[in-house]
C-alpha positions in Angstrom: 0.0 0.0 0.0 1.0 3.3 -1.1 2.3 5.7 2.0 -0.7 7.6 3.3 -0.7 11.2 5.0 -3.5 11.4 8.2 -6.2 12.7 6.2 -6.1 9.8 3.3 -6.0 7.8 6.2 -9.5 8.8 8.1 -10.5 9.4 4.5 -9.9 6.1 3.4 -11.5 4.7 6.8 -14.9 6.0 6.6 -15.5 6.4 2.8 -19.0 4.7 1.2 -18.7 4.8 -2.3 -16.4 6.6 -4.8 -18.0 7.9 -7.8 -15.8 8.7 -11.0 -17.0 12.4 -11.1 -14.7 12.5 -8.0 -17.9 12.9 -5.4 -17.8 10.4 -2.4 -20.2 9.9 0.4 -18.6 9.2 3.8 -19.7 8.0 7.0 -20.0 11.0 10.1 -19.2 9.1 13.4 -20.1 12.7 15.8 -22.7 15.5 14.5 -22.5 18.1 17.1 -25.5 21.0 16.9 -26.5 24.4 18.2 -29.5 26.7 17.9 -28.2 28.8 15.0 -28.0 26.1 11.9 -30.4 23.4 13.1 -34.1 25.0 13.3 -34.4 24.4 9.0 -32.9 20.8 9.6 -35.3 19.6 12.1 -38.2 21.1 10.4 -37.0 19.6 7.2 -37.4 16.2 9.2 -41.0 17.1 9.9 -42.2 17.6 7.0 -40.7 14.7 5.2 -41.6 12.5 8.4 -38.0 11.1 8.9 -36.3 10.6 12.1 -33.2 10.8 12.9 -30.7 7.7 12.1 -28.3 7.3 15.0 -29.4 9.0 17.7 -26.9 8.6 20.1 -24.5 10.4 17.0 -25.3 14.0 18.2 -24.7 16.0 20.7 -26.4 19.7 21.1 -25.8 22.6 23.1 -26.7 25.9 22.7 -24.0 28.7 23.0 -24.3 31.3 20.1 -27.5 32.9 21.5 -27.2 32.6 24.9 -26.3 35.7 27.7 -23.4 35.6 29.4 -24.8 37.7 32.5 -25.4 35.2 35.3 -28.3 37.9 36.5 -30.0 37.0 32.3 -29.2 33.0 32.7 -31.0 32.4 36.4 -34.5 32.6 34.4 -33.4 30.1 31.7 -34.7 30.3 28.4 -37.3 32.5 29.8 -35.1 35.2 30.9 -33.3 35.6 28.2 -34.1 39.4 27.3 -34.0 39.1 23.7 -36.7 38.0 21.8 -35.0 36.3 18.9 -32.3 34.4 20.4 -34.9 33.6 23.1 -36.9 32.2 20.1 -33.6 30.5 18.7 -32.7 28.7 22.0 -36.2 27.5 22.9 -36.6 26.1 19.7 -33.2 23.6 20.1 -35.0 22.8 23.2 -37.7 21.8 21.6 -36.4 20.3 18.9 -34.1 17.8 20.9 -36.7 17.0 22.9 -39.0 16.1 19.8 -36.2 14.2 18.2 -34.6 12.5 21.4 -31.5 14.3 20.9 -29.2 14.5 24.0 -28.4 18.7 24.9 -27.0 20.4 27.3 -29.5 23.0 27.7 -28.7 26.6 29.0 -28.4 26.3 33.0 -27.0 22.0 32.0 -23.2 22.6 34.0 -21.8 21.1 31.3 -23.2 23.7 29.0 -21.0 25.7 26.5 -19.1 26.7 23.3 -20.0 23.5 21.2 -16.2 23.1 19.8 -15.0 23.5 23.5 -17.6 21.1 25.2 -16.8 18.3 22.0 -13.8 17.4 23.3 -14.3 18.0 26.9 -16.5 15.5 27.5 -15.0 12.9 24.8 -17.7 13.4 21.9 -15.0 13.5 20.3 -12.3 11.2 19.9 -9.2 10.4 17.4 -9.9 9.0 14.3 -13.2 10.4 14.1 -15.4 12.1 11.2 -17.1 15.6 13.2 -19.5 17.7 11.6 -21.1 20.6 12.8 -22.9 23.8 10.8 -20.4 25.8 12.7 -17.2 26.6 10.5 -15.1 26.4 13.3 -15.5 22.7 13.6 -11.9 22.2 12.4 -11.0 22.7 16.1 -11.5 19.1 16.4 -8.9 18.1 13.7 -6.6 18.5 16.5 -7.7 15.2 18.7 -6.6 13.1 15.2 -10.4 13.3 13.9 -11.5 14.5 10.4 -13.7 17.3 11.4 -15.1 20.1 9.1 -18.4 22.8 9.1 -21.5 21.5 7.3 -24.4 24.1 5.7 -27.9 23.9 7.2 -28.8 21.0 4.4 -26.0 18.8 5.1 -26.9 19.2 9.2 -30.5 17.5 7.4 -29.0 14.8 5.5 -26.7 13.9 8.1 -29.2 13.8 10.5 -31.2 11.4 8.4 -28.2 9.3 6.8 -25.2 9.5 8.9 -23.5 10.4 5.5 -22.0 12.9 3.9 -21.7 13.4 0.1 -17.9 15.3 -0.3 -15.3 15.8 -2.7 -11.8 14.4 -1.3 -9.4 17.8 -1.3 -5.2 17.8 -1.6 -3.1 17.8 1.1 -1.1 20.4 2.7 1.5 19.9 5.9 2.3 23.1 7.8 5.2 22.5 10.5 6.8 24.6 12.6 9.7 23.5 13.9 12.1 24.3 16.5 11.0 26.3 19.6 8.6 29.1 20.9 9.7 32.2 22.6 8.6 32.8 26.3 5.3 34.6 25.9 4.3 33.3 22.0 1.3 30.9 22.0 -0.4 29.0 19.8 -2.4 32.1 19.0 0.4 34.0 17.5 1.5 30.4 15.4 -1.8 30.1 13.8 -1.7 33.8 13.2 2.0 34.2 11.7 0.7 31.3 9.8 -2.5 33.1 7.9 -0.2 35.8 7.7 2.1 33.7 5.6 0.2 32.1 3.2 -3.1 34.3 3.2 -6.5 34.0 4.0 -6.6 32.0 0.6 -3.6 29.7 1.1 -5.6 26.6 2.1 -8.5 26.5 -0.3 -8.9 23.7 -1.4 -6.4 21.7 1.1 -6.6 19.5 4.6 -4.0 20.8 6.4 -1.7 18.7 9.0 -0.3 20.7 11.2 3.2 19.7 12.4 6.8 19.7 13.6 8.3 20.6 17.4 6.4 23.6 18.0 3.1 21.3 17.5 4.2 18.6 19.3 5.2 20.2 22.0 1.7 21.8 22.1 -1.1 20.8 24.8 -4.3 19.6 22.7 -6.0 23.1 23.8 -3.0 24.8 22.0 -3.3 22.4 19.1 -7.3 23.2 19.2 -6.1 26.8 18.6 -4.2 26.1 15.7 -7.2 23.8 14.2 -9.7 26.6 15.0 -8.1 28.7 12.7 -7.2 26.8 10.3 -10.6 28.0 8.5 -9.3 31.6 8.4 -6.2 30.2 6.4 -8.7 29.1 3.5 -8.9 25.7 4.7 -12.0 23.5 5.7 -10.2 21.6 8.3 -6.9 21.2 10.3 -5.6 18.3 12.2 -2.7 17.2 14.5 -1.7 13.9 14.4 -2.6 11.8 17.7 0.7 10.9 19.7 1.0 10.4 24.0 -0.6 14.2 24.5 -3.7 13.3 22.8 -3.9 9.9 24.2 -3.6 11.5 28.1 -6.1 14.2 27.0 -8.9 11.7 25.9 -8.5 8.9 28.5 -11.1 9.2 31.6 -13.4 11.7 29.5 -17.4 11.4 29.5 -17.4 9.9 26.0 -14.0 7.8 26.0 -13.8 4.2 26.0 -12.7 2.4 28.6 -11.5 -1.2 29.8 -10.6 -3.1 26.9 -12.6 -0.7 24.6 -9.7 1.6 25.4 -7.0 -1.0 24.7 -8.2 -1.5 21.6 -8.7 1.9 20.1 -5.7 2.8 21.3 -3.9 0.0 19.3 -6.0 2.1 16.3 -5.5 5.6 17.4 -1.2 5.0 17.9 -1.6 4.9 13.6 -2.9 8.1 13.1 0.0 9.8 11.7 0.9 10.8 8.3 3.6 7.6 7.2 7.6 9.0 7.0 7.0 8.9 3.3 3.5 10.0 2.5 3.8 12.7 -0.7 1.9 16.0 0.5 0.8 18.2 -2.6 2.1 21.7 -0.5 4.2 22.3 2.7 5.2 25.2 4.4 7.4 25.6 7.1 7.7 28.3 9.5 10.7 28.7 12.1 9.0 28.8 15.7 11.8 31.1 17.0 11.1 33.8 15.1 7.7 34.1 15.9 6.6 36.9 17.5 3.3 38.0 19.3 1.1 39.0 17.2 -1.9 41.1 16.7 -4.3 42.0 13.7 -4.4 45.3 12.0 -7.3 45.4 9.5 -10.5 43.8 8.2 -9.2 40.3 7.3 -7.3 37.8 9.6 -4.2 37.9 7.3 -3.8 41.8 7.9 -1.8 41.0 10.8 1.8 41.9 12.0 3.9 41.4 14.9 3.5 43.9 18.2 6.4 45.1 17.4 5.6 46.1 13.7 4.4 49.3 11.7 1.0 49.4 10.3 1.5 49.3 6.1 1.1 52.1 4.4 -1.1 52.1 1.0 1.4 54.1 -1.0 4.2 51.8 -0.8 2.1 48.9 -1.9 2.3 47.4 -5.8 -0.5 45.3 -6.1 -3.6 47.3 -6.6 -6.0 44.9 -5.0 -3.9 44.5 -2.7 -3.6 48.3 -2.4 -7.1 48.9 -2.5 -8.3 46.5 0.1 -5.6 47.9 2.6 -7.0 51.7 2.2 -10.9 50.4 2.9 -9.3 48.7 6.0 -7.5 52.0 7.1 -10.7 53.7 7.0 -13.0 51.0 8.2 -9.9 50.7 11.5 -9.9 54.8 11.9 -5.8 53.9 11.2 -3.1 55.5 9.7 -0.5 53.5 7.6 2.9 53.6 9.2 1.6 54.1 12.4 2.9 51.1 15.1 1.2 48.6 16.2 1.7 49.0 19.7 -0.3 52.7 19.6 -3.5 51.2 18.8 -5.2 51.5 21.9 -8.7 49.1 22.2 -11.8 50.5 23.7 -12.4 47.1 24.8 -10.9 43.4 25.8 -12.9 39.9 24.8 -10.9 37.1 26.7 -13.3 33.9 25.3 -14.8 31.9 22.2 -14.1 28.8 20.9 -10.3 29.8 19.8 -9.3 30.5 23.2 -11.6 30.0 26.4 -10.1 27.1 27.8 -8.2 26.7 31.1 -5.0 27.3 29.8 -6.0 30.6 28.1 -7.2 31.5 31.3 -4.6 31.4 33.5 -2.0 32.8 30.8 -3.9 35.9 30.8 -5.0 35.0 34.9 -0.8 35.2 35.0 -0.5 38.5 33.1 -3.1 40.5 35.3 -2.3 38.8 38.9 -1.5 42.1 41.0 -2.8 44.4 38.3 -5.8 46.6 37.0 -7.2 47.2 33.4 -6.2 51.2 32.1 -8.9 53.9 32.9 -9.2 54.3 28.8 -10.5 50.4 28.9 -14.4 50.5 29.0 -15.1 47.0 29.7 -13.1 43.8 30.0 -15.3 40.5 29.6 -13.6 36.7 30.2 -16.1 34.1 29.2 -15.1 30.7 29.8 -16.0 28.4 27.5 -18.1 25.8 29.3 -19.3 25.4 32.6 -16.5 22.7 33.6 -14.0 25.0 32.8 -15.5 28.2 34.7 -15.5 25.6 37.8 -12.1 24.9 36.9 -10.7 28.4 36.7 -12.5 29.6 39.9 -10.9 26.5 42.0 -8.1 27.9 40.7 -8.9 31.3 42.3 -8.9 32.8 39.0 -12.3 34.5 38.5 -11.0 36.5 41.4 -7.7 37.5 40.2 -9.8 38.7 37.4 -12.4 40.8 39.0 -9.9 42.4 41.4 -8.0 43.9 37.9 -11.8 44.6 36.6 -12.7 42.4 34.5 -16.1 40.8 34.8 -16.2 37.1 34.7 -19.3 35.5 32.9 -21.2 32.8 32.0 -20.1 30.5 29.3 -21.1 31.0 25.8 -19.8 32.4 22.1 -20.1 35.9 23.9 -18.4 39.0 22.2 -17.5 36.7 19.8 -20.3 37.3 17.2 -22.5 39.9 17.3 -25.6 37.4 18.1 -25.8 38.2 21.8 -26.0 41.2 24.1 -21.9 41.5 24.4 -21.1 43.7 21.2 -19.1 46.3 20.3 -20.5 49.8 19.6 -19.8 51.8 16.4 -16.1 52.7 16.2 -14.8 51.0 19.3 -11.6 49.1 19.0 -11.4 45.5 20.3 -8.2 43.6 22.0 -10.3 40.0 20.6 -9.2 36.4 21.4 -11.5 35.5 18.7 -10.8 34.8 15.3 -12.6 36.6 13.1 -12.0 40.5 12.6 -14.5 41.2 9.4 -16.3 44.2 9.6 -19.2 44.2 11.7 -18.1 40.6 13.5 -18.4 41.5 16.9 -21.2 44.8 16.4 -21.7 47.2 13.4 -18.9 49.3 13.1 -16.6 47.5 15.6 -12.8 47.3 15.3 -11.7 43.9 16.5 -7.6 43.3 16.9 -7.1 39.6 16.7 -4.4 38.7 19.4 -3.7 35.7 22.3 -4.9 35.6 26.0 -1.5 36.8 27.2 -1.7 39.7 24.7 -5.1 40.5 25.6 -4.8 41.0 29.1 -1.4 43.2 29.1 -3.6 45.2 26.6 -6.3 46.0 28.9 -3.7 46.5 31.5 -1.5 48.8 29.7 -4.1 50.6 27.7 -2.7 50.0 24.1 -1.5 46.3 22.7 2.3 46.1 24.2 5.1 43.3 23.8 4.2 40.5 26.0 7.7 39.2 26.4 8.8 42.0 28.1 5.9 42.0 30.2 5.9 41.7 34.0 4.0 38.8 34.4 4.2 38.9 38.5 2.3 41.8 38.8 5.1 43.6 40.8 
C-alpha cells in the first residue's frame, strides 16, 4: 500500500462509495448542533416525516444565542431578554426534545461553546469524522479526527443518513519547527501562519499541522491552531494523535474504557501521516522567530507582529492589494505607518471557541495577577468556554484574580465573539479580541476587532494600548 498522509487515512477509513465524477459519500461518526444552523434541519425532518438515524451520533448545546450575565441565565430560556435568540434557544430545546436528541440546555453545568464542550466530554475522539454547521468545527482536527463545518442541508441529511456526500481535497503539511519564545502561544502560530500564506492559502487543502512547536503543544494549543485553520482558506486542520492526545482523551465522559480503550488505542497509535506519504504543498515556519502577534485590518491575514508598523497604502504594488488595505485604514480609523503597539482598544474579549479554555485562562490570569485594566478600557469581559471549565478556573482562584484587575467574569457562551448576543461592540470602538474573526461588523456594526492571544489581551487591557508580552511583568510587581 502506497504511503498515506493522516487525512487519506480517516479518508480512506470511513468512505462509502467513490464515484468517478470525483464525489464520495462518507460516513459521520459525531454530528455536534446548536441553535443557530439546526431550526431548517429539524423542520426539514417534519415535514418529510423522517427521524433521525443514529441517535446517540449527536450532541447539542446551545452557545451562540445565549447571555453571558449570570443575573439574564437564572430565568433560563425565559429570561433571556431578547426576543429572537430567546426564540432561537427555545426552539433547540424543543427540537431535541421532539427528536430525542441528547443537549446540554442553558443552566445543564456542562453547558458551553460547542467546539470546546466536544472534546471536553470525549464526543469527540481520534480518528473520528465531526461535523457541525459551525465553520469552526476544524477545532476538532486536533484530537486526530477528520472534522469540518456542514451548511444547514447537510446538518439535514446527516441527521437522516449519517453520510456525507464530499469531494476528497489535496493535502497540505504546515510545521513549525524548533522552539517558541517565552510569551508566544499557539495564538500568535496560527496567526504568523495566515499571515504567511493568506487567507486563501488553504482552499482547497486538509491541512496537517506539524513539527516541534506542535508537538510540544497541549491539545488546547493544538485546538487553537485547528480553529483557525478556516481563516487560512482551509476547511479543516488536524494534528496527528501521539502520548498528549492519548492523556487528554483517557477518563473523558465519551471515552472508552477497559478493553474498549486497549483496543482503540492500538488504532488511534496509527494516526500519523507515514515517514513517506507525498503531501501536494508544505510550508514551514521557524518557531523562533515568531513573534506575538496582533491583527491590524478587516481580514485575519492583515496581521503583523506587536512590534511592527502598520502598512502604508502608498508603498504597496498590487492594486487589489492596495485597495483592500486603504478600505481597511478607513473601516480601522488607522493611519499607515503608524505602530502597532499605539493602537489602543476601547475594549478586551478574553473567550470563544479559539481560546476559552483553562490554559487561556490562566495565561492571561498570570498577566493581570496584581494588576488593574487602564482607565481608557471600557469594559473587559472573560467568558469561559463551558461550565467545567468556569469551575475549573475559579478552584483555581482565577475569577477572582480577574475581577480584582476589573474584568467581569461571565457565563459561558460564544459571547463578544459574534454579534448574536447582548456582548457587542458599539460603532467605532476598537477591540483587544481572542476571537478569530476581525470582518467588519463581527463582533457589532462598526466594531474594530484586533485579533491577538490571551496573554496579549490582558497586558492590553492592563496597559491601555496592545504592548510586547515578552517584556511583560508577568508577576504583577
Amino acid at each position: 500500500m502506497a504511503a498515506q498522509t493522516l487525512y487519506d487515512k480517516l479518508w480512506q477509513s470511513h468512505l462509502v462509495e467513490q464515484r468517478e465524477d470525483g464525489t464520495a459519500l462518507i460516513y459521520i461518526d459525531r454530528h455536534l448542533i446548536h441553535e443557530v444552523t439546526s431550526p431548517q434541519a429539524f423542520e426539514g425532518l417534519r415535514l418529510a416525516g423522517r427521524t433521525p438515524w443514529r441517535k446517540d451520533a449527536n450532541l447539542a448545546v446551545p452557545d451562540h444565542n445565549v447571555p453571558t450575565e449570570r443575573q439574564e441565565r437564572l430565568g433560563g430560556v425565559a429570561g433571556i431578554a431578547d426576543p429572537i435568540s430567546r426564540l432561537q434557544v427555545q426552539t433547540l430545546d424543543d427540537n431535541c426534545s421532539d427528536f430525542d436528541i441528547v443537549e446540554f440546555q442553558i443552566n445543564d453545568p456542562r453547558q458551553g461553546i460547542v467546539h470546546v464542550v466536544g472534546p471536553e466530554q470525549g464526543a469527540t475522539l481520534p480518528g473520528m469524522t465531526v461535523v457541525c454547521g459551525d465553520s469552526h468545527t476544524s477545532t476538532h482536527g486536533a484530537l486526530g479526527s477528520l472534522a469540518h463545518g456542514i451548511g444547514t442541508s447537510e446538518v439535514e441529511h446527516v441527521l437522516v443518513t449519517q453520510c456525507l456526500l464530499q469531494r476528497k481535497m489535496k493535502n497540505m503539511m504546515v510545521r513549525i519547527d524548533g522552539e517558541l519564545q517565552n510569551g508566544v502561544t499557539a495564538k500568535d502560530v496560527v496567526l504568523a501562519v495566515i499571515g504567511e500564506i493568506g487567507t486563501a492559502g488553504g482552499t482547497g487543502y486538509a491541512i496537517e499541522f506539524g513539527g516541534q512547536v506542535i508537538r510540544d503543544m497541549s491539545i488546547e494549543g493544538r485546538m487553537t491552531v485547528c480553529n483557525m485553520s478556516i481563516e487560512a482558506g482551509a476547511r479543516m486542520g488536524m494534528v496527528a494523535v501521539d502520548q498528549t492526545t492519548l492523556d487528554y482523551v483517557k477518563g473523558r465522559t465519551y471515552a472508552p474504557s477497559g478493553e474498549q480503550w486497549n483496543a482503540a488505542e492500538t488504532v488511534w497509535r496509527t494516526l500519523h501521516s507515514d515517514d513517506d506519504a507525498q503531501f501536494d504543498s508544505t510550508v514551514v515556519l521557524e518557531g523562533a522567530q515568531i513573534k506575538p502577534q496582533v491583527t491590524w485590518g478587516t481580514s485575519p491575514e492583515m496581521v503583523l507582529p506587536v512590534d511592527g508598523e502598520i502598512p502604508t497604502p502608498a508603498d504597496i504594488e498590487n492594486s487589489s492589494q492596495k485597495e483592500a488595505t486603504e478600505r481597511a485604514l478607513v473601516y480601522m480609523g488607522l493611519e499607515g505607518g503608524s505602530k502597532v503597539s499605539d493602537i489602543r482598544p476601547d475594549k478586551v474579549f478574553i473567550g470563544s471557541c479559539t481560546n476559552s479554555r483553562i490554559e487561556d485562562l490562566r495565561s492571561a490570569a498570570k498577566v493581570v495577577r496584581g494588576k488593574h485594566i487602564a482607565a481608557s478600557i471600557k469594559e473587559a469581559l472573560v467568558v469561559p468556554g463551558s461550565g467545567e471549565i468556569k469551575r475549573q478556573a475559579e478552584s483555581e482562584g482565577l475569577d477572582k484574580i480577574f475581577t480584582a484587575a476589573g474584568f467581569l467574569w461571565r457565563e459561558p457562551g460564544c459571547s463578544m465573539c459574534l454579534a448574536m448576543n447582548a456582548d457587542k461592540l458599539l460603532e467605532g470602538e476598537h477591540c483587544a479580541s481572542t476571537s478569530n474573526r476581525n470582518f467588519e461588523g463581527r463582533q457589532g456594526f462598526g466594531g474594530r476587532t484586533h485579533l491577538v492571544s490571551p496573554a496579549m489581551a490582558a497586558a492590553a487591557a492592563v496597559a491601555g494600548h496592545f504592548v510586547d508580552v515578552r517584556d511583560w511583568n508577568y508577576e504583577g510587581e
